[in-house]
C-alpha positions in Angstrom: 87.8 95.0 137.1 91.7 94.9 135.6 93.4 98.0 135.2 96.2 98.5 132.8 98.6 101.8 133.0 100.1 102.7 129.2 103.4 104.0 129.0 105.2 105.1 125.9 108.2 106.9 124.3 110.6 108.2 127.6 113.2 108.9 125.3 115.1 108.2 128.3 118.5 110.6 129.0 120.8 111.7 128.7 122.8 109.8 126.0 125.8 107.8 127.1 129.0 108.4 125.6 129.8 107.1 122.3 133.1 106.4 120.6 133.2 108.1 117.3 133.1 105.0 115.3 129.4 104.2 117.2 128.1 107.9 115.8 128.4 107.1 112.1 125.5 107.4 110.0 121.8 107.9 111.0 123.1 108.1 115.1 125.3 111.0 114.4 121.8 112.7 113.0 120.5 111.1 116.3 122.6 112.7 119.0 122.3 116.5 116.9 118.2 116.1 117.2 118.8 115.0 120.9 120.9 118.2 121.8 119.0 120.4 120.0 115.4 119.0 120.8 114.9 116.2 122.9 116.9 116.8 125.9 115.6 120.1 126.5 111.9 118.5 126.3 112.6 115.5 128.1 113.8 115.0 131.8 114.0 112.0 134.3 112.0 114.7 136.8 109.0 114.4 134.5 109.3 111.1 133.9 109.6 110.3 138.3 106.6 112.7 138.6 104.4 110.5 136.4 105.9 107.1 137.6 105.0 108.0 141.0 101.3 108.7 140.2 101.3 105.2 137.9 102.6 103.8 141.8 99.8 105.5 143.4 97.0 104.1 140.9 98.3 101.0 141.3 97.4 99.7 138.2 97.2 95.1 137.7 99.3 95.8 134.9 101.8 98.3 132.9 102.6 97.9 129.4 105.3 100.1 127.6 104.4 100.4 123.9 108.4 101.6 122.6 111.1 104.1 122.6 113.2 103.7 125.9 116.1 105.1 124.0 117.3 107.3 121.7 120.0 106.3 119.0 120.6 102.6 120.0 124.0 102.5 121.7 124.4 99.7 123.9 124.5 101.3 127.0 121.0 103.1 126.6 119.3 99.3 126.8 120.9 99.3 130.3 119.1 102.5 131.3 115.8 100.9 129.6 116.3 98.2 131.9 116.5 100.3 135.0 113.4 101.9 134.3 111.9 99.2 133.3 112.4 97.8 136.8 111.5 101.3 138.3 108.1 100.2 137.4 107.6 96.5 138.5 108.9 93.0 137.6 108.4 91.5 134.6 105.5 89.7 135.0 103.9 92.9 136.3 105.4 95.3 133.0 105.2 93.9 129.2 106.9 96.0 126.6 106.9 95.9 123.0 110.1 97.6 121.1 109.3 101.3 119.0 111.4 102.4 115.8 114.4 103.8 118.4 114.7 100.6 119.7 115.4 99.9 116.9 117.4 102.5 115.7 120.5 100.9 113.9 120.7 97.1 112.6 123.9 96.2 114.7 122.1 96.9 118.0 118.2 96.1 116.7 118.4 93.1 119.1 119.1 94.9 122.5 115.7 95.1 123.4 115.1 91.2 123.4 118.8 90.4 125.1 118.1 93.1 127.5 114.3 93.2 128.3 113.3 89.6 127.8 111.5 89.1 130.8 109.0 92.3 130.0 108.7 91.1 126.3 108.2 86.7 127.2 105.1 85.3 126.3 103.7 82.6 129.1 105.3 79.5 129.3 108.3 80.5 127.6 111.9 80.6 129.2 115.1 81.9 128.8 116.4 84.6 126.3 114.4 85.9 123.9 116.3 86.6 121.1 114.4 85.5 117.7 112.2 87.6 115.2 109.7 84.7 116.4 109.7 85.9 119.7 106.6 88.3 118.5 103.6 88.0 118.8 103.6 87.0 122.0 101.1 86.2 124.7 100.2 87.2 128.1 97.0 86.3 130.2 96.6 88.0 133.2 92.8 87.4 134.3 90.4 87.5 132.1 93.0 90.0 129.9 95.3 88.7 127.0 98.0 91.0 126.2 99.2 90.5 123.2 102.8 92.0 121.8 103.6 92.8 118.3 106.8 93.9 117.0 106.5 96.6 114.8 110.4 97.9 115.4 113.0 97.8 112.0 116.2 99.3 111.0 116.1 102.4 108.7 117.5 104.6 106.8 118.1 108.2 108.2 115.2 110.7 108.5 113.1 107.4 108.3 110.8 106.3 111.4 109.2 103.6 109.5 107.7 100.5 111.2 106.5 97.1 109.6 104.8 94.1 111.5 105.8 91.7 108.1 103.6 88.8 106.7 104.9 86.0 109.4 104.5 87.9 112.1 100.8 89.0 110.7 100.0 85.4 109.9 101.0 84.6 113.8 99.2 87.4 115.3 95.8 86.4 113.2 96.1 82.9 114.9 96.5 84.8 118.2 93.7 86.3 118.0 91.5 83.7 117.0 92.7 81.4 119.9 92.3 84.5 122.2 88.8 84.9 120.9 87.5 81.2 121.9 88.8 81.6 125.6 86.8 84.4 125.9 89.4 86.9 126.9 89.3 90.4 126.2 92.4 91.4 123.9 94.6 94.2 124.1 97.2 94.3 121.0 100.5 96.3 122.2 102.2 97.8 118.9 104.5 101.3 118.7 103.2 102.4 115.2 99.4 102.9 115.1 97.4 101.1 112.3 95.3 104.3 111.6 95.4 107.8 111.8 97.6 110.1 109.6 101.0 111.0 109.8 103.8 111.8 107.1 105.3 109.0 105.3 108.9 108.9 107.0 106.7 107.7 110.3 103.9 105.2 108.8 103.1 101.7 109.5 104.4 100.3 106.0 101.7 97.7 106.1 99.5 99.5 108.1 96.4 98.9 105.3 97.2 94.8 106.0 97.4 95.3 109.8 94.0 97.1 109.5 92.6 93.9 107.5 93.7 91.4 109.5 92.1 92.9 112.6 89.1 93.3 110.8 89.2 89.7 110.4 90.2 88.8 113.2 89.2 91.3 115.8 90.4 92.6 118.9 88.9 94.7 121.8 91.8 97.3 122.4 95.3 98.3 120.3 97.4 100.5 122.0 100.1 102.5 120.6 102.7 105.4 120.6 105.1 106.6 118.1 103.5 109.8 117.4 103.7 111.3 120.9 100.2 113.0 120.7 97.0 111.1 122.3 95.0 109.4 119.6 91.0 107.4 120.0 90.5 106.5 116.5 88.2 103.4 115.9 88.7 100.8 113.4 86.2 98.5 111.8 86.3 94.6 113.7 84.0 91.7 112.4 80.4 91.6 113.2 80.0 95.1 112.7 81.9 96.0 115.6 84.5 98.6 116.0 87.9 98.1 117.9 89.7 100.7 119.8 93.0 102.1 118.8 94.9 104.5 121.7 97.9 106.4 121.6 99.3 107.6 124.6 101.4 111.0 124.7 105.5 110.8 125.6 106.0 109.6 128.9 109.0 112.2 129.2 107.2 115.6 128.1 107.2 118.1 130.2 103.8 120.7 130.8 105.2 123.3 128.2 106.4 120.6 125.6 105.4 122.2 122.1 104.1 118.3 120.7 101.8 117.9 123.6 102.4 118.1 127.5 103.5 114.6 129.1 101.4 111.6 130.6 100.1 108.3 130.5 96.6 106.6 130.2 94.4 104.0 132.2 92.1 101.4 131.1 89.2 99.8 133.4 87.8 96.7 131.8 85.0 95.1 133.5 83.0 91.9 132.3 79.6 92.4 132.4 77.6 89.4 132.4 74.7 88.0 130.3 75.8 90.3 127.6 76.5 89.4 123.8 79.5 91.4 123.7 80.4 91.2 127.6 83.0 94.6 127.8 83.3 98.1 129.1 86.4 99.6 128.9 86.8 103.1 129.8 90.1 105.5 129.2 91.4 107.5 131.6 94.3 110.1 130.4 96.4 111.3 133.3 99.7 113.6 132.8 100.6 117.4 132.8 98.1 120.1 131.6 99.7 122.7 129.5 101.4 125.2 132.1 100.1 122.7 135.0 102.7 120.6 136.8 100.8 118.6 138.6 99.4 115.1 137.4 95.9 114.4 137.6 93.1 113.4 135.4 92.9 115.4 132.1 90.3 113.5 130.3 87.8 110.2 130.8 86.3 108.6 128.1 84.1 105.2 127.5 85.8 103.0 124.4 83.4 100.1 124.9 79.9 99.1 126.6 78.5 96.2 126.7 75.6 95.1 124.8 73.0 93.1 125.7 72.2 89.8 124.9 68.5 90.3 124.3 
């Protein structure tokens, strides 16, 4: 069995100091929705209470699906960075950027100079600093993670994402090569294909995204963005149907008015002899609404196995 912890969105605080000329634009707009909202609803205490219970799962794997900061000034990568190592080394963590990683173009980089070894495929070395850099691949048993970028620049009021044609055409190649090894495959992207949301927050391509994993397949996508939990299930070839998670804020507290704070776990076992050899089950562990304590809130089967005959 491999076991695989989801993070997503800390929003990790508080915000740094700026120099005036760093809060034009959409990061002024930023910094007034951080001290009116965010850093009343989010806290490092919340955020060490559930990191702690991750620690005590012990989990093979952790994978951080976006938003370690706020409104992209250079400093916050350094505070993604320590968190990041809070939860295990880079071949232990992989983390795929969200839309406030993103936040402004002249610091849309920070999470590839910064977090390159939790964002490096195998096999690859030093920085990571291209648009190329995604998808990338990790195989960790008989697990393929597999990290897609959907993190741009935007306009303010805008939390838009986009995956682009290249990086589409790459990932469908992934996945295809994934598929003949055998491996289950776990797509890592901050903007869910599916679900609804309002248009300032979409997926751009999110109807081509859907298509190509039609196509193409894959046994798990994982998400944030939205900071609500989310099991919608999306068509795959053969008939079958894949999987798409979203995890609640990883910095939400038990009265948070979204949805109280907390992460999820995946068990996927092989089972042999079967046509379609998987069973993956969901575990959601976080706060309770008025409960401080973290424990198991819901379990639910994604996946079972079918057999061969």
């Amino acid at each position: 069995m491999f076991v695989l912890a989801h993070v997503t969105d800390a929003h990790l605080g508080p915000l740094p100091r700026a120099r005036f000329a760093e809060l034009a634009g959409k990061r002024a707009l930023g910094v007034i929705n951080w001290r009116r909202g965010r850093q009343h609803r989010f806290n490092i205490a919340t955020i060490d209470l559930l990191v702690a219970d991750i620690k005590a799962m012990a989990p093979d794997h952790i994978a951080v699906t976006g938003d370690l900061v706020n409104v992209g000034l250079a400093a916050e990568f350094a505070t993604g960075l320590n968190f990041l190592r809070s939860l295990g080394e880079g071949s232990d963590v992989t983390v795929v950027p969200g839309n406030h990683d993103a936040y402004v173009r002249s610091t849309a980089h920070h999470s590839l100079l910064n977090w390159g070894d939790y964002m490096r495929g195998d096999g690859v070395n030093g920085d990571v600093t291209a648009e190329s850099a995604f998808p990338f691949v990790r195989r960790r048993g008989q697990v393929a993670l597999v990290g897609v970028s959907s993190a741009i620049p935007t306009h303010p009021f805008m939390a838009t994402g986009k995956v682009g044609r290249e990086q589409r055409e790459r990932l469908g190649r992934v996945l295809d090569e994934l598929a003949a090894e055998g491996l289950f495959r776990v797509v890592l992207i901050h903007h869910p294909p599916c679900g609804r949301r309002a248009a300032n927050k979409r997926l751009i391509d999110e109807e081509a995204v859907r298509a190509l994993l039609a196509r193409h397949g894959a046994e798990l996508v994982i998400c944030g963005h939205d900071h609500v939990p989310m099991v919608e299930m999306l068509p795959g070839p053969n008939s079958g149907l894949i999987p798409v998670v979203e995890a609640p804020s990883f910095a939400a507290g038990p009265e948070d008015r979204h949805w109280p704070g907390g992460y999820h776990l995946y068990r996927i076992e092989r089972v042999p002899d079967a046509s379609f050899p998987w069973r993956c089950t969901l575990e959601a562990r976080g706060f309770q609404s008025g409960d401080a304590s973290v424990a198991t809130r819901t379990v639910r089967v994604l996946s079972q196995a079918v057999s061969a005959g």
